[in-house]
Each structure stands twice: as C-alpha cells, then as structure tokens.
N, C-alpha and C positions, 0 to 999 in steps of 0.2 A: 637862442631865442631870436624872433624875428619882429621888428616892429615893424607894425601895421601902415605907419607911413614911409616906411624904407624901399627907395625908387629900385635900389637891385635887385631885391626881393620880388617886389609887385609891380611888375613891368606894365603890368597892363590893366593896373587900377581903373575902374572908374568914377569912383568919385574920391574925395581927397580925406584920410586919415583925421578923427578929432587927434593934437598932439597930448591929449590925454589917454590916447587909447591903449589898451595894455597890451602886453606884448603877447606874441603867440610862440611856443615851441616849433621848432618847425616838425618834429614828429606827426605834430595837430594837420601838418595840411597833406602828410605822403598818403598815397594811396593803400588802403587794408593792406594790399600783400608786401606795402614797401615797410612795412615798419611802422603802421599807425599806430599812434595812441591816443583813447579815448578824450574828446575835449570835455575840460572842466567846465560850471558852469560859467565862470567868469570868463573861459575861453569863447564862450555861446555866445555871451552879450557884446565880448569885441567885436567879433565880427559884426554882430547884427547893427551894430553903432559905426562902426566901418560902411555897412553900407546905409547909412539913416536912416533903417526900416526900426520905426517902434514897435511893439509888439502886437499889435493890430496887423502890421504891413508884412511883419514877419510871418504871421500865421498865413497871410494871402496870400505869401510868397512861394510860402510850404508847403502850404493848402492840410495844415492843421489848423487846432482851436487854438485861442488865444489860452486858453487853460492849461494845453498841451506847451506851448513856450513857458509860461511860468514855471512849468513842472521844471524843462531845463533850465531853468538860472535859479531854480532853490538850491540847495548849498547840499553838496551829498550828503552830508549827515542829517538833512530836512525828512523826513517822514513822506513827503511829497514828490521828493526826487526821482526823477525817470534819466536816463540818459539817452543823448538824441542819438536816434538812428546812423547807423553810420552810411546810406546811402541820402539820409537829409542832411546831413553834416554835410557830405560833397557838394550837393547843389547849391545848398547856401554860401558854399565858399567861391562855386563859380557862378552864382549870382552876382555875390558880391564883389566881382575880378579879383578875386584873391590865388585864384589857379585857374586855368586855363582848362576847356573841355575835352573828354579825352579825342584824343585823333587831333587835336590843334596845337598842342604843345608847340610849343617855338623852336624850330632849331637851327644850330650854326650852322651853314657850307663854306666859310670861309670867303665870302664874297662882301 
C-alpha cells in the first residue's frame, strides 16, 4: 500500500497529503493494462481529499454531477453504487499529482 503523503511515491505532488488520508494499493494507480484494480469507494474519497476538491470541485473537475461523485463513495453494497470510470479514475489521479501524464513519466539516464 502506498500513503498518500509518501515523497517516494508522489514525487510530484501538488498539494500536501491530510496525515489522515488513507492509504492507496498501489494496483489503484497502474495503468488498465498494468494490473489495475478497481478503486474502492474509500479509495475515491482519498484521492479527492488528497487533492482538496469537495465534491462540488470534484464534479467540476470531472465534469460530472455532484450526484454522480456520491454514487462513488456509497459503499459497494449501497443500492446506489456506481464505480468510477476507469478513464475518470486516471484523470483524477493526475489531476491530483498522484501520477504523472502519459508521455511525461519521469525517467532515469543516470545523470
């Protein structure tokens, strides 16, 4: 698992982890073909608290409804549960500097 304030992890944060925020699998951030797995809703609401978007800011972020963010953070066994897209899962992750866009990945040359 990876915490959300952890500088190795999230090299390129930008804004600073609540030390409350819960952890994330790292499965939650690899890309569809690497081995993703679907984030929980509690994984939904770290990020979005990772990046201080409330669910208002989230949905502007999204450019869904505030109805549609609810949907992800009811509790899968909710009657109301949807799970988020796994291309607004990406965005919101590199919204939040949690990963990096593709083609910009960081890499070593040993310099």
């Amino acid at each position: 698992m990876v915490e959300l304030g952890s500088k190795k992890r999230l090299r390129h944060q930008h804004r600073s982890a609540s030390p409350a925020a819960a952890p994330l699998d790292v499965e939650v951030l690899q890309p569809k073909d690497s081995g993703f797995r679907q984030p929980r809703p509690d994984e939904v609401k770290a990020v979005f608290t990772h990046a201080s978007w409330t669910q208002a800011e989230a949905a502007r972020q999204l450019g869904v409804n505030v109805s549609t963010i609810r949907r992800w953070h009811t509790p899968i066994e909710g009657r109301d549960y949807i799970p988020i897209p796994y291309a607004t899962w990406r965005l919101a992750l590199i919204l939040s500097g949690l990963v990096q866009p593709p083609g910009q990945e960081s890499h070593t040359d040993g310099n």
